[in-house]
Backbone of each chain as nested JSON, in Angstrom:
{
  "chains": [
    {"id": "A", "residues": [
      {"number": 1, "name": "UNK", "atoms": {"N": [0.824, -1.211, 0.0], "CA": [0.0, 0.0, 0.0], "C": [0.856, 1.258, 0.0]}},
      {"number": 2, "name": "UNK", "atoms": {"N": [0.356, 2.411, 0.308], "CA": [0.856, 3.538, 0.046], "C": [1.272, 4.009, 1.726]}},
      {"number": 3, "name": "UNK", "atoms": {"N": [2.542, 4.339, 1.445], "CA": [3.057, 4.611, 2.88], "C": [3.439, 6.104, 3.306]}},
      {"number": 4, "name": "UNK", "atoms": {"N": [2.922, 6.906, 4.168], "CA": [2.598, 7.883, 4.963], "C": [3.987, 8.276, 5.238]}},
      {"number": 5, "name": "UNK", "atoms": {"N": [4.408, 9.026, 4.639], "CA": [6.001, 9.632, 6.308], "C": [5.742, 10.848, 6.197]}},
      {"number": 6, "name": "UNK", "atoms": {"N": [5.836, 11.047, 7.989], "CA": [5.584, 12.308, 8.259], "C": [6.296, 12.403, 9.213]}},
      {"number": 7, "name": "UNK", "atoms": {"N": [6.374, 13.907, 9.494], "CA": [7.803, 14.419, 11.021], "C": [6.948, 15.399, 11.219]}},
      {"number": 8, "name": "UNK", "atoms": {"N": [5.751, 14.941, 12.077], "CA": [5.054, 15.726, 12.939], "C": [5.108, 15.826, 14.26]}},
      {"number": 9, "name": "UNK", "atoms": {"N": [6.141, 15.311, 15.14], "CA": [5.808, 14.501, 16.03], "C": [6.494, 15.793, 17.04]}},
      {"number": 10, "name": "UNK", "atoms": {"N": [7.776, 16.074, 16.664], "CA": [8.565, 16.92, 17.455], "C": [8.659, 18.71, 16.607]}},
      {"number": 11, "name": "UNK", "atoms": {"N": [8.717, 19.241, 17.07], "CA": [8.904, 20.82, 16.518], "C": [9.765, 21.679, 16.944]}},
      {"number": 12, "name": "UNK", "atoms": {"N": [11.171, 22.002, 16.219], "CA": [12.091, 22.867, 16.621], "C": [11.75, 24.502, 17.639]}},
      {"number": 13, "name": "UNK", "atoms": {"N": [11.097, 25.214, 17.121], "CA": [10.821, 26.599, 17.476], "C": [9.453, 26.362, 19.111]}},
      {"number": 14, "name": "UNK", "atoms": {"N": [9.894, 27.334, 19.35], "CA": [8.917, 27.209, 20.617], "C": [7.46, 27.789, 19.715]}},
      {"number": 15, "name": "UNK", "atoms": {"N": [6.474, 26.554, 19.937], "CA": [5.417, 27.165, 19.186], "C": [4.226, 28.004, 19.697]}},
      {"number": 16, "name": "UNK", "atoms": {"N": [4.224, 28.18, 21.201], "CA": [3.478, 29.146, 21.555], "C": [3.661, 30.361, 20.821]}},
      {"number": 17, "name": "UNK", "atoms": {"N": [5.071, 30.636, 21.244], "CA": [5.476, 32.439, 20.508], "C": [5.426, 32.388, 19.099]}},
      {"number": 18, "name": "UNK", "atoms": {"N": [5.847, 31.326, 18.377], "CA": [5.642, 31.309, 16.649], "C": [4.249, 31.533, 16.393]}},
      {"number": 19, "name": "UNK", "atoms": {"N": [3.24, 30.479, 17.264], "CA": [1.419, 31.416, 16.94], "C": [1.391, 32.761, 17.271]}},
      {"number": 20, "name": "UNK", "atoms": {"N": [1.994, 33.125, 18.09], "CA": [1.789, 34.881, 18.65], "C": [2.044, 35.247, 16.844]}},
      {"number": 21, "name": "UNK", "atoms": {"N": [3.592, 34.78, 16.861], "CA": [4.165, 35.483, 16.034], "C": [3.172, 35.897, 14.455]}},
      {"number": 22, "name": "UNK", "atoms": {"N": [2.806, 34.644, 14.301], "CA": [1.811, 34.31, 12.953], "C": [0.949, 35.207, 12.928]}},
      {"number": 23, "name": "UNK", "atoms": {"N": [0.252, 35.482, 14.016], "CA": [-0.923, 35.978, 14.609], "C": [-1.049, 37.256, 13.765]}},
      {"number": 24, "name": "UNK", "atoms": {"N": [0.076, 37.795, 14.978], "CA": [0.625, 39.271, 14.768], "C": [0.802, 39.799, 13.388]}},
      {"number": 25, "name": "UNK", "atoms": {"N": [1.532, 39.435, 12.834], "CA": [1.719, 39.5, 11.327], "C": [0.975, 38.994, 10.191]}},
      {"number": 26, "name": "UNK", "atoms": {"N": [0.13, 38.124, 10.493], "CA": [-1.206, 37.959, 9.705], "C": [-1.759, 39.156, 9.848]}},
      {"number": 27, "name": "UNK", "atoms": {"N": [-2.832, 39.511, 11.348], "CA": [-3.448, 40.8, 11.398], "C": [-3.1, 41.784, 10.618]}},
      {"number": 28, "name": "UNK", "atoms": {"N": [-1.743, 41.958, 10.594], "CA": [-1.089, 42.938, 9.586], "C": [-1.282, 43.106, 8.257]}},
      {"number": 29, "name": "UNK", "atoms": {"N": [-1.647, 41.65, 8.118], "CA": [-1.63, 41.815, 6.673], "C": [-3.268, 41.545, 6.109]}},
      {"number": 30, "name": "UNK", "atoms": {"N": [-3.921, 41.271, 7.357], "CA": [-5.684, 41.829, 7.407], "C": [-6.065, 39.898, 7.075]}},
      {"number": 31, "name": "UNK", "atoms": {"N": [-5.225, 39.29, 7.539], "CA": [-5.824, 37.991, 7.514], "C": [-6.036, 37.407, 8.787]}},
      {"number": 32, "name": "UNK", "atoms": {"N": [-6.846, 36.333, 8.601], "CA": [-7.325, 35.686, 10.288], "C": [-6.207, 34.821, 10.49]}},
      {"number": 33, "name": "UNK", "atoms": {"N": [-6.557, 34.208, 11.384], "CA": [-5.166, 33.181, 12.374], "C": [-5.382, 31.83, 11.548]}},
      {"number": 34, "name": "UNK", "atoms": {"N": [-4.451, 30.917, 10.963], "CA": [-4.453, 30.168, 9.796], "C": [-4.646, 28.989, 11.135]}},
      {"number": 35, "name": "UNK", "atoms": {"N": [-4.468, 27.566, 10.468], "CA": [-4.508, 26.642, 11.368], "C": [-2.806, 26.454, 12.259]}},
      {"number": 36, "name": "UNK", "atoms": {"N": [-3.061, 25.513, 13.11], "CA": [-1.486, 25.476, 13.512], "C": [-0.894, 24.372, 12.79]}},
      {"number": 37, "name": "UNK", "atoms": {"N": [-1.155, 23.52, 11.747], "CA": [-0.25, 23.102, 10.993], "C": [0.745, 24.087, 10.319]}},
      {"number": 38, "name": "UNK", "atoms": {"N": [0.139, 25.34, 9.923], "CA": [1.39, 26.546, 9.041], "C": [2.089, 26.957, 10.104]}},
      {"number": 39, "name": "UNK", "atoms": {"N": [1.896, 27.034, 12.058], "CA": [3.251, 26.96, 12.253], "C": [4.323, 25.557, 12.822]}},
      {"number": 40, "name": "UNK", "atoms": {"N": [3.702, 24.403, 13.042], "CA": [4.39, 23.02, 12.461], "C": [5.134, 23.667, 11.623]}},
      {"number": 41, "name": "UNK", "atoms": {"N": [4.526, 23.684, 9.844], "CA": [5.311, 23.698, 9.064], "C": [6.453, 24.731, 8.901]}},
      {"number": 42, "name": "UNK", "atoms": {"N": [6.058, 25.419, 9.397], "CA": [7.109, 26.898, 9.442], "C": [8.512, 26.45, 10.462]}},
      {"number": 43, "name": "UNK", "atoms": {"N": [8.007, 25.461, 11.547], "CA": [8.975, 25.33, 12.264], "C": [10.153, 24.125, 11.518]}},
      {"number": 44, "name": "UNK", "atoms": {"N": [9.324, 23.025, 10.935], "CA": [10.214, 22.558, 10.376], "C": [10.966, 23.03, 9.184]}},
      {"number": 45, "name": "UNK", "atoms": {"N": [10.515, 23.973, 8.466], "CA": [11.228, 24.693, 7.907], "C": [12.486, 25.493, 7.898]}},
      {"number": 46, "name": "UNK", "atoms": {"N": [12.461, 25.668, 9.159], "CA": [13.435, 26.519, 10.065], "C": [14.147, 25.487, 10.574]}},
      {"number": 47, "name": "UNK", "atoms": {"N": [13.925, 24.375, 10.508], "CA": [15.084, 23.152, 11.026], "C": [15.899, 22.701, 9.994]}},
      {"number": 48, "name": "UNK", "atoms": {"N": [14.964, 22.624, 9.077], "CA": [15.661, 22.202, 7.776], "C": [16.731, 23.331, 6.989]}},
      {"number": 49, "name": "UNK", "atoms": {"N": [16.501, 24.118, 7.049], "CA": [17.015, 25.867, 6.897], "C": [18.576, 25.827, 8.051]}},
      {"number": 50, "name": "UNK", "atoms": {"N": [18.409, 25.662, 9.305], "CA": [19.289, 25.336, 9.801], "C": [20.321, 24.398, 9.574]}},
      {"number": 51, "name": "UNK", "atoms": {"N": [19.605, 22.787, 9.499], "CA": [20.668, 21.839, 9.352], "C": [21.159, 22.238, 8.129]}},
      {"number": 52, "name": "UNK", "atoms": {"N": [20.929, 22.183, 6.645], "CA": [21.595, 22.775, 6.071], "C": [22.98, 23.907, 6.286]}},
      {"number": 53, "name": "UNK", "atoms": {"N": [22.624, 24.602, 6.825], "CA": [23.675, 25.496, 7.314], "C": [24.491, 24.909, 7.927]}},
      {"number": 54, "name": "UNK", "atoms": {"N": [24.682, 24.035, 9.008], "CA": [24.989, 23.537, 9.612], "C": [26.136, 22.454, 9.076]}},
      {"number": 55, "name": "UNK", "atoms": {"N": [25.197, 21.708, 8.038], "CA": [25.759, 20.888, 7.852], "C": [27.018, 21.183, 6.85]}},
      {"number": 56, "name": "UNK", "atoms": {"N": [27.182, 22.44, 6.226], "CA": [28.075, 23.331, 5.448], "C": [28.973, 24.062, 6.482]}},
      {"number": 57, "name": "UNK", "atoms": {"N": [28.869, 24.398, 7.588], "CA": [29.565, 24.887, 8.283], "C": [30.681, 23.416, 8.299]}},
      {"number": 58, "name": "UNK", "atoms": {"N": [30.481, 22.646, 8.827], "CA": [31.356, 21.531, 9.318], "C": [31.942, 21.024, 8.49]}},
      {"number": 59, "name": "UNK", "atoms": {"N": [31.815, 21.185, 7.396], "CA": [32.609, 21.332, 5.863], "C": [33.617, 22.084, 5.742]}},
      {"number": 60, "name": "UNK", "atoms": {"N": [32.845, 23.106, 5.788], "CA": [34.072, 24.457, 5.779], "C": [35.192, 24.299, 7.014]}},
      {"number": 61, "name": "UNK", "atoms": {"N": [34.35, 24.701, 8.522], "CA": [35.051, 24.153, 9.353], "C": [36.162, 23.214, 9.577]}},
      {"number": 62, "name": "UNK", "atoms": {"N": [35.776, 22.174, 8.481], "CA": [36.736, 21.0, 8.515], "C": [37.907, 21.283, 7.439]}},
      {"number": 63, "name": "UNK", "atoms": {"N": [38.034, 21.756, 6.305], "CA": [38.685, 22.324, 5.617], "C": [39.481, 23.142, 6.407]}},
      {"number": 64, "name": "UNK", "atoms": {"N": [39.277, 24.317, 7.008], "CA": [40.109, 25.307, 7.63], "C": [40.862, 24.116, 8.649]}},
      {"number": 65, "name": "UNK", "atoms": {"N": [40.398, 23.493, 9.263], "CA": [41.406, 23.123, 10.207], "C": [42.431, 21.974, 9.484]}},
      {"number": 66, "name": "UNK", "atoms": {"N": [42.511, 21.662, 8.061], "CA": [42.971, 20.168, 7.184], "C": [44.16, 21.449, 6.778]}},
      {"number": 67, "name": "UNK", "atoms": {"N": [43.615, 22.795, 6.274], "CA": [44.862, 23.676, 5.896], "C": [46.176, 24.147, 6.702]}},
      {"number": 68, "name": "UNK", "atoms": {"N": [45.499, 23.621, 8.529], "CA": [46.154, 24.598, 9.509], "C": [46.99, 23.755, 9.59]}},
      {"number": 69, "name": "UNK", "atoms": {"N": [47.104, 22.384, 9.225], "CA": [47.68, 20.854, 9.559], "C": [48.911, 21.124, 8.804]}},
      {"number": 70, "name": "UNK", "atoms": {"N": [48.749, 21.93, 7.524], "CA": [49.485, 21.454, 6.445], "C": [51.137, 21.887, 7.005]}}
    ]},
    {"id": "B", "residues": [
      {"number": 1, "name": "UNK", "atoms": {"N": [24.086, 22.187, 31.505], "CA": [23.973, 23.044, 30.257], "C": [23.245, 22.128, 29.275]}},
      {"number": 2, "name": "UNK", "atoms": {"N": [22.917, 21.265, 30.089], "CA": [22.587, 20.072, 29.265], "C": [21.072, 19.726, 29.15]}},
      {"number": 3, "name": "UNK", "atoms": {"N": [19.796, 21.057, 29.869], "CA": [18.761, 21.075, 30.428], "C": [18.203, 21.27, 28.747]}},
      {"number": 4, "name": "UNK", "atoms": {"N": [17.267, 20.526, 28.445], "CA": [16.113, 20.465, 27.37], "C": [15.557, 22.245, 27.504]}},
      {"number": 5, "name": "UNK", "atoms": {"N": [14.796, 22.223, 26.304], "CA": [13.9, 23.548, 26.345], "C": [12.595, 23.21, 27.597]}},
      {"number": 6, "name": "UNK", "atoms": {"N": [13.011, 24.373, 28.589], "CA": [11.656, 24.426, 29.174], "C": [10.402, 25.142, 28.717]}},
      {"number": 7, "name": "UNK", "atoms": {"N": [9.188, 25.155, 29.283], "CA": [8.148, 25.756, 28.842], "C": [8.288, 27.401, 29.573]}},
      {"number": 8, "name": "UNK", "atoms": {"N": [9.564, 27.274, 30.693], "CA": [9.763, 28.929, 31.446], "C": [10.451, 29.299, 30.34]}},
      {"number": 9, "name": "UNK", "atoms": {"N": [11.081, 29.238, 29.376], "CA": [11.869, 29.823, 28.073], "C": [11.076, 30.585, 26.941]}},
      {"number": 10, "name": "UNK", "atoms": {"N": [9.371, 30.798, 27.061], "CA": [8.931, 31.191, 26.543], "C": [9.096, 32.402, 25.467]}},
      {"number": 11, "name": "UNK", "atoms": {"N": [10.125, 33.252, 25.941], "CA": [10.587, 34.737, 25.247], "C": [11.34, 34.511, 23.841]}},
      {"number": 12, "name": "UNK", "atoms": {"N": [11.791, 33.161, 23.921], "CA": [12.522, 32.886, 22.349], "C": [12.257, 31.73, 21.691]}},
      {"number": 13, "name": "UNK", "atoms": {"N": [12.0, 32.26, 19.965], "CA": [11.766, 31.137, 19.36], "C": [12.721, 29.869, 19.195]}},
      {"number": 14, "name": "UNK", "atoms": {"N": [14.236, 30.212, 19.295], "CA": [14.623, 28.975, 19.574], "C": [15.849, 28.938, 20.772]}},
      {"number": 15, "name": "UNK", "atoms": {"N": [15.905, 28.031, 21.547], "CA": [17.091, 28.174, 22.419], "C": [18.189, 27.502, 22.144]}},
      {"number": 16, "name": "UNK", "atoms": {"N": [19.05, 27.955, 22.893], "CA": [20.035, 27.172, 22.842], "C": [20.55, 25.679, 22.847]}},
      {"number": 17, "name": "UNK", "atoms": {"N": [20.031, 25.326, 23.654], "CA": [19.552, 24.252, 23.998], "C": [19.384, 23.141, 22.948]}},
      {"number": 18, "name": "UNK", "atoms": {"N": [18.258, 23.619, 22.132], "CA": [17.224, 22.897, 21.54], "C": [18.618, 23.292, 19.908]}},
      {"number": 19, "name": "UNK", "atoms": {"N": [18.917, 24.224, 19.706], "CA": [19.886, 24.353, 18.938], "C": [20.842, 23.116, 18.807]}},
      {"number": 20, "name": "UNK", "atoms": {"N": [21.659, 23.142, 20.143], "CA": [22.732, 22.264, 20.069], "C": [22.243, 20.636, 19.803]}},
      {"number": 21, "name": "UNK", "atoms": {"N": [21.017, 20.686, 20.351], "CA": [20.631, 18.71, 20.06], "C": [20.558, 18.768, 18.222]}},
      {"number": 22, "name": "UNK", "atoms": {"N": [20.295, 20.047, 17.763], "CA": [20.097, 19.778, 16.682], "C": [21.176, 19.788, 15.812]}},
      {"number": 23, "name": "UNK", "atoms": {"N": [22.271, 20.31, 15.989], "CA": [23.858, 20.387, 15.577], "C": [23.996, 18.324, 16.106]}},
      {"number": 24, "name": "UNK", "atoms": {"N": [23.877, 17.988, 17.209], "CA": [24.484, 16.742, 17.507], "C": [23.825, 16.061, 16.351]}},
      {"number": 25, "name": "UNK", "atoms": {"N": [22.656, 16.419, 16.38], "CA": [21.888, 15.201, 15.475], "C": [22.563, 15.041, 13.788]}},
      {"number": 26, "name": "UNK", "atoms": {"N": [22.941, 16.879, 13.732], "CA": [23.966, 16.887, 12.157], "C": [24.644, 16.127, 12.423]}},
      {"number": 27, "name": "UNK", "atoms": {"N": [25.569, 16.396, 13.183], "CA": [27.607, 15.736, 13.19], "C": [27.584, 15.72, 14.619]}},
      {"number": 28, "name": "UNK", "atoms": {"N": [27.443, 14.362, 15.329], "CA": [28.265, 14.562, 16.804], "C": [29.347, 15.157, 17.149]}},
      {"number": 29, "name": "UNK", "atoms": {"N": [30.368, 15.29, 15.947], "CA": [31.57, 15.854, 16.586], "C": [31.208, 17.533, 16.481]}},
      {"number": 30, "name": "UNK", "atoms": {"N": [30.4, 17.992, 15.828], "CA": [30.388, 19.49, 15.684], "C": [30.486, 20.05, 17.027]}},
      {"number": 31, "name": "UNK", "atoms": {"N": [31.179, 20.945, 16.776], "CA": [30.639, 22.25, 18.156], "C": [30.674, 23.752, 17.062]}},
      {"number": 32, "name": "UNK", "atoms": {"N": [30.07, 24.387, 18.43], "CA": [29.853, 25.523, 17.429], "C": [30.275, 26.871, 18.519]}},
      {"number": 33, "name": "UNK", "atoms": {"N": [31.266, 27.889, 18.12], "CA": [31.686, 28.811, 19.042], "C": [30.06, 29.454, 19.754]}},
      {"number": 34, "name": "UNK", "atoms": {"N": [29.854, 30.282, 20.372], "CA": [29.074, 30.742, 21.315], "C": [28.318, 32.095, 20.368]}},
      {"number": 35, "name": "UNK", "atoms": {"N": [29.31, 32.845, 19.335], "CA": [28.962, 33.598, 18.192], "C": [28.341, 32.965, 17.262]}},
      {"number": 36, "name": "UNK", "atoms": {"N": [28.439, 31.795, 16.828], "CA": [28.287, 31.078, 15.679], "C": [26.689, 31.318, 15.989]}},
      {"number": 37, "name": "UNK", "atoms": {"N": [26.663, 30.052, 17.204], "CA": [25.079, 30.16, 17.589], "C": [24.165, 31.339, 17.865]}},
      {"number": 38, "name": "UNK", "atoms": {"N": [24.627, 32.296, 18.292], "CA": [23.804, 33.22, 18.251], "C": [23.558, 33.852, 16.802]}},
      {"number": 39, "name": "UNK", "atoms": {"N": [24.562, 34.246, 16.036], "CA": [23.901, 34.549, 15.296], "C": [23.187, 32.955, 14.275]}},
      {"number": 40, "name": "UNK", "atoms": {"N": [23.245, 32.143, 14.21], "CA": [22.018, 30.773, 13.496], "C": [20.559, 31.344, 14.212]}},
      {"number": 41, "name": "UNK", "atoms": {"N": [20.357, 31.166, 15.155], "CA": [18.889, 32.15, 16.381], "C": [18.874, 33.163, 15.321]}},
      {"number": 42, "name": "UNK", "atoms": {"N": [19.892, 34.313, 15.038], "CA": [19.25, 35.703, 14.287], "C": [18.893, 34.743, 12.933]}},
      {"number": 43, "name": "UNK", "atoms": {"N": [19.543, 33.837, 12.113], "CA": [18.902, 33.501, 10.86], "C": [17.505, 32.901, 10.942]}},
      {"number": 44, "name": "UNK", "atoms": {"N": [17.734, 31.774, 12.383], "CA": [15.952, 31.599, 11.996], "C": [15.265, 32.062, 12.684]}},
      {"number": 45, "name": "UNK", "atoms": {"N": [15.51, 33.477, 13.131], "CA": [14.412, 34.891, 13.288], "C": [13.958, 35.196, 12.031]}},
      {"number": 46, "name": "UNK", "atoms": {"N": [15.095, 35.751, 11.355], "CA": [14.858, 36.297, 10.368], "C": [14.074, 35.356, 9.31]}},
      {"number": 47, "name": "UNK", "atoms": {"N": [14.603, 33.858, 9.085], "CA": [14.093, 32.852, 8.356], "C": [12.363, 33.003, 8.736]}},
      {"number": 48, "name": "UNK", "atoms": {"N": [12.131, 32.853, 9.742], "CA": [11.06, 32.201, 10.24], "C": [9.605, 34.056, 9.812]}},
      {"number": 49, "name": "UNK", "atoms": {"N": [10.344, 35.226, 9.91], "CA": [9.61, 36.633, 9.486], "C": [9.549, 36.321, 8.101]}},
      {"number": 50, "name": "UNK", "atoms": {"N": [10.967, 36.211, 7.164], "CA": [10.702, 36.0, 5.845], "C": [9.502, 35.368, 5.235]}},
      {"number": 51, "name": "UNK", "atoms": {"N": [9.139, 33.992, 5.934], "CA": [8.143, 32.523, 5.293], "C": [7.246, 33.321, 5.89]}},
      {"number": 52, "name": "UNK", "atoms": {"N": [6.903, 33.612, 7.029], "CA": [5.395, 34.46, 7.131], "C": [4.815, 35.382, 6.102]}},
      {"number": 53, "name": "UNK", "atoms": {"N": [5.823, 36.153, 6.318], "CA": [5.619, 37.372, 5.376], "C": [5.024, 37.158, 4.001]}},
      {"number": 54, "name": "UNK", "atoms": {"N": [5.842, 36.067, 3.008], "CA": [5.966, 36.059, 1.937], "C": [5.299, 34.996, 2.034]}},
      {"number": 55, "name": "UNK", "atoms": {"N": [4.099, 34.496, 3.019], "CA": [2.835, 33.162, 2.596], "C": [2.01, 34.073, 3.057]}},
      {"number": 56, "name": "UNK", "atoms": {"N": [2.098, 35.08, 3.43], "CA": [0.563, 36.217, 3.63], "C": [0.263, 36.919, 2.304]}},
      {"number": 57, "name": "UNK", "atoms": {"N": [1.559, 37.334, 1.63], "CA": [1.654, 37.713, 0.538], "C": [0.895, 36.345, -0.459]}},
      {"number": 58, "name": "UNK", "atoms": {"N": [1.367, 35.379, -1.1], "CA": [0.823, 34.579, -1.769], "C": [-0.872, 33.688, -1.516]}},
      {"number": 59, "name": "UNK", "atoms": {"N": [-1.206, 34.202, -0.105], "CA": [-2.447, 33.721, 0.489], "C": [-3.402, 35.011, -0.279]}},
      {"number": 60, "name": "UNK", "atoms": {"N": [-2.446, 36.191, 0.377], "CA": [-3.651, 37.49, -0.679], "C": [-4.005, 36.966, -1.984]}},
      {"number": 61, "name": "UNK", "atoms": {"N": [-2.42, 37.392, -2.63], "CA": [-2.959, 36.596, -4.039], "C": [-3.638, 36.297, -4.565]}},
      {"number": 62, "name": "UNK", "atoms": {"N": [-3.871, 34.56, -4.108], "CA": [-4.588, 33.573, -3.745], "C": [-6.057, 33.925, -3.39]}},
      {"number": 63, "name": "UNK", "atoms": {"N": [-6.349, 34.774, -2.408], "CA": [-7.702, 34.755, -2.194], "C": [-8.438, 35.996, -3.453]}},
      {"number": 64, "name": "UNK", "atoms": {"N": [-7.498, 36.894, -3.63], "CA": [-7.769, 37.754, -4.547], "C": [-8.98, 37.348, -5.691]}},
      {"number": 65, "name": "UNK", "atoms": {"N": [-7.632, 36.29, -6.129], "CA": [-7.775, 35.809, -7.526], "C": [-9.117, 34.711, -7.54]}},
      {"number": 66, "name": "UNK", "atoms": {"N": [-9.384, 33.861, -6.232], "CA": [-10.572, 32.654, -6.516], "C": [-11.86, 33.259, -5.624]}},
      {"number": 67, "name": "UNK", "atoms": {"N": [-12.404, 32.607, -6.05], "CA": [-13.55, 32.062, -5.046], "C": [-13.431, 32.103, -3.618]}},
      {"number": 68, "name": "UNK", "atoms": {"N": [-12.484, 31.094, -3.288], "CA": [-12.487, 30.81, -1.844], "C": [-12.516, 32.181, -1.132]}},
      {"number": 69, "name": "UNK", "atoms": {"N": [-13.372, 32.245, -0.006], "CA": [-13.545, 33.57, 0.6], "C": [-13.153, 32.884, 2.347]}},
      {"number": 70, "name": "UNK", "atoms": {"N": [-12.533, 32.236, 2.236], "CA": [-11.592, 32.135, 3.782], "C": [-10.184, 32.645, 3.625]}},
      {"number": 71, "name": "UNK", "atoms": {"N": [-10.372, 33.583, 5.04], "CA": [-9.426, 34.555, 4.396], "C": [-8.747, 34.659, 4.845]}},
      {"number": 72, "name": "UNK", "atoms": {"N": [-7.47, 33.425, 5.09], "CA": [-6.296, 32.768, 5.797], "C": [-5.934, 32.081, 5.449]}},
      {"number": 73, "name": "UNK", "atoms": {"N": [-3.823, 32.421, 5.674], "CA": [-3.392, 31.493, 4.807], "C": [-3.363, 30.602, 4.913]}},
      {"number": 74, "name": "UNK", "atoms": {"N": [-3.13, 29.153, 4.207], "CA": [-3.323, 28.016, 4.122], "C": [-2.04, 27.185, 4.141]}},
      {"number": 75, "name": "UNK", "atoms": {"N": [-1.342, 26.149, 4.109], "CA": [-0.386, 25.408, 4.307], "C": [0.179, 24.944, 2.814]}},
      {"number": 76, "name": "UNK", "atoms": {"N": [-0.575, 25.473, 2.032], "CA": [-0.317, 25.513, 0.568], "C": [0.287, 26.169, 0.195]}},
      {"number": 77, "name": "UNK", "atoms": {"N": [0.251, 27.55, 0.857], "CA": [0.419, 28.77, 0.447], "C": [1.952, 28.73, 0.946]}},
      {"number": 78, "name": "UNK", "atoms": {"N": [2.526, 28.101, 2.454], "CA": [3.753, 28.365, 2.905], "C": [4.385, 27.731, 2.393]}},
      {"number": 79, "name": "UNK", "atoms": {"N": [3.874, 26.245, 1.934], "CA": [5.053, 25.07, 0.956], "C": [5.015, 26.008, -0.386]}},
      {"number": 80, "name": "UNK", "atoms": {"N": [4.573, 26.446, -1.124], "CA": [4.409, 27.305, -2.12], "C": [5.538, 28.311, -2.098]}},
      {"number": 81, "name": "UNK", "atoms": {"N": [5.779, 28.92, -1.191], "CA": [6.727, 29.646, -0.731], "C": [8.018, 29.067, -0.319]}},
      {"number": 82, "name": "UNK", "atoms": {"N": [8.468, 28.131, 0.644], "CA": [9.743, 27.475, 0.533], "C": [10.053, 26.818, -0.586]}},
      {"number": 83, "name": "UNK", "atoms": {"N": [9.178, 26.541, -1.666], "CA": [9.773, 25.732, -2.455], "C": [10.381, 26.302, -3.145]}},
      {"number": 84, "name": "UNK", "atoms": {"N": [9.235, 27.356, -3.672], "CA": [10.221, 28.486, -4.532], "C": [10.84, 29.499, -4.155]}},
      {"number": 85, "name": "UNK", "atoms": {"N": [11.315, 30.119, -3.155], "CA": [12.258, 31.166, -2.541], "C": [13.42, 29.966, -1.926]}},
      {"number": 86, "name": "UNK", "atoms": {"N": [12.749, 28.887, -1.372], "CA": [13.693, 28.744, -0.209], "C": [13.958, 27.152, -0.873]}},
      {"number": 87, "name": "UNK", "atoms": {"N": [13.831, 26.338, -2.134], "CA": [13.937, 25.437, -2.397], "C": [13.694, 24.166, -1.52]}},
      {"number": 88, "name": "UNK", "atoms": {"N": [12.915, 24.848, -0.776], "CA": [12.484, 23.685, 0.851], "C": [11.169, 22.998, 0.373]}},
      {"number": 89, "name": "UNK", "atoms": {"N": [11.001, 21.365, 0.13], "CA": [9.987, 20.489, 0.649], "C": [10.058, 19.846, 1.575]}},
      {"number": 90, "name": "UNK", "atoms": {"N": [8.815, 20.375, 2.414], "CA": [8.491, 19.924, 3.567], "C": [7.525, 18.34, 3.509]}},
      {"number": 91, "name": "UNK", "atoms": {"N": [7.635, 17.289, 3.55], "CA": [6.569, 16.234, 3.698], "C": [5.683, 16.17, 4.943]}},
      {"number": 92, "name": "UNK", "atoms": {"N": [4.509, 15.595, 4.683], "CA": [3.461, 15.199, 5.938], "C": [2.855, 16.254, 6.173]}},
      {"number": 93, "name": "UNK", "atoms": {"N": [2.233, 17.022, 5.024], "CA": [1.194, 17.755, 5.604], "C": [0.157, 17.291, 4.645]}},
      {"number": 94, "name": "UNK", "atoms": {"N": [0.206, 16.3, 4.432], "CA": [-1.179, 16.075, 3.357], "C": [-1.488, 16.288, 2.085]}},
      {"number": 95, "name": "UNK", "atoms": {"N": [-0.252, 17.326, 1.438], "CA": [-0.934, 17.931, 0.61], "C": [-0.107, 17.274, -0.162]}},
      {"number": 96, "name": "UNK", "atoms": {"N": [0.678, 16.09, -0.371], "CA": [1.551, 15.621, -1.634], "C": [0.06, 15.066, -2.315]}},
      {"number": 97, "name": "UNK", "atoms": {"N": [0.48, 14.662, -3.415], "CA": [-0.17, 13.633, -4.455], "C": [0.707, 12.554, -4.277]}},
      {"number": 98, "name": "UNK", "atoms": {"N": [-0.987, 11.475, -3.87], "CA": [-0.641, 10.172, -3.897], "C": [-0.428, 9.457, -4.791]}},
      {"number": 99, "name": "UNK", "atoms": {"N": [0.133, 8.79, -4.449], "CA": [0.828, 7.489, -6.206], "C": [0.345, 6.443, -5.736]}},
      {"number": 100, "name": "UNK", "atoms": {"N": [-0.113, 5.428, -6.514], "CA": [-0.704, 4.168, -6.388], "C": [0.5, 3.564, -6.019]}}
    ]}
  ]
}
């Protein structure tokens, strides 16, 4: 059958203040408060956004210290 | 230093904390200077204003242009937005197309 994966389970960002946050800046923009899956998704977004970075830092990182060797 | 995010940490979207499990989970051996991390917190401040911003923007759009008269953005609207600004797919919100 057709198999489900999902990473709903845990959420990087503290999501009380990310709904404030949504909130706030929706109003702004004259819209109502969306469901809390858009900030789920926003948070994993921001994880994924991170590890990326992350995972390029330790690259680089690792390079600079392979040059300091030389 | 090793204390999880509490629920008294309320004032920031992400802590420190919750940062570093997520560096271990990259590369156990990583560390990251004390600058590094603070400013990653300012990127996904800033990350996290950008995707709002620019799925309120494409929700207007969006409602502009159809029918639908609910007038909030939708989870369509934010994958819509990482995919194309931020080359980000997110899975498990329902909205892929299923394949037999």
């Amino acid at each position: 059958g057709t198999q489900i994966r999902s990473c709903k389970d845990e959420v990087l960002l503290n999501l009380p203040l990310l709904q404030q946050r949504i909130r706030q800046q929706m109003a702004r923009h004259g819209l109502d408060e969306p469901s809390s899956d858009v900030a789920v998704l926003i948070s994993h977004a921001a994880q994924e956004r991170l590890k990326n970075i992350i995972e390029k830092l330790a690259v680089i990182a690792e390079h600079r210290i392979d040059i300091l060797k030389i | 230093q090793t204390k999880t995010n509490s629920s008294s940490e309320s004032s920031v979207l992400l802590t420190k904390p919750r940062l570093q499990e997520l560096v271990r989970e990259v590369d156990p051996n990583e560390q990251l200077d004390e600058e590094v991390e603070d400013c990653l917190l300012q990127i996904a401040d800033e990350f996290v204003e950008n995707v709002i911003n620019g799925s309120c923007l494409i929700a207007k759009h969006r409602i502009q242009n159809g029918s639908n008269r609910d007038n909030k953005v939708e989870v369509k609207d934010v994958q819509l937005f990482l995919e194309r600004n931020w080359n980000l797919w997110i899975p498990g919100f329902g909205t892929e197309e299923l394949r037999p």
